[in-house]
VOKEGU-554830 format. One record per residue (C-alpha): residue in three letters; x, z, y. Coordinates in steps of 0.001 Angstrom, whole numbers, plus 500000, padded with zeros to 6 digits. Last residue first. Layout:
VOKEGU-554830
alaXZY
...
end
This chain:
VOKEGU-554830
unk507030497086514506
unk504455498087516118
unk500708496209515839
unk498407495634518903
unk495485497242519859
unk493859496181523620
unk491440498886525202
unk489790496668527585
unk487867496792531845
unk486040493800532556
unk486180492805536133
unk482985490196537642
unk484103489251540747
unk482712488279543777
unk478985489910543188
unk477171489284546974
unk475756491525548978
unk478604491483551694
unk481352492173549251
unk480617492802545545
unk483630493243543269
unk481814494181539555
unk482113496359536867
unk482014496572532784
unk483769499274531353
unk485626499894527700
unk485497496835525808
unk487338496770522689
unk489724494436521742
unk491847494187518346
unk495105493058516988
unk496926491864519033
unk500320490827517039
unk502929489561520151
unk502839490742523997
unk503706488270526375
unk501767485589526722
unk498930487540524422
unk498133489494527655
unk497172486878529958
unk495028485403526654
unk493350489039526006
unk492698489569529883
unk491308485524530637
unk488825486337527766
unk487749489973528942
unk486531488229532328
unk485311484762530725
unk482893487524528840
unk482449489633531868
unk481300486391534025
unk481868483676536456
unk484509485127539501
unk486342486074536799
unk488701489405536158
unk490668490918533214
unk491008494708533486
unk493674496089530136
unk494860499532528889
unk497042499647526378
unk496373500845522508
unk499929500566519982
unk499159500350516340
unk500794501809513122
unk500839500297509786
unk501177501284506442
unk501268499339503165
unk500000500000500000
end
């Protein structure tokens, strides 16, 4: 049996469109540089409103990734 242990950082992706494109653009940002995600869990959903209007949609993640 093998044993693994996983890493957890904090992530906030952001689109003007929508959470889901939001969380999306985080996890591919993220997989530039860091190697064996594993799994993403979304912690917050928020938004950037400025006179009335939603600007930003910002979706806050808990990103796992394997250690060596």
């Amino acid at each position: 049996m093998s044993e693994s242990v996983y890493k957890l950082i904090g992530l906030v992706g952001t689109s003007p469109a929508s959470w889901e494109i939001a969380a999306d653009n985080a996890v591919e940002i993220a997989s530039t540089s860091l190697k064996d995600l594993r799994v993403a869990e979304i912690a917050k959903l928020d938004m950037t409103v400025e006179n009335g209007k939603v600007t930003d949609f910002r979706t806050r993640l808990k990103l796992s990734l394997k250690t060596d």
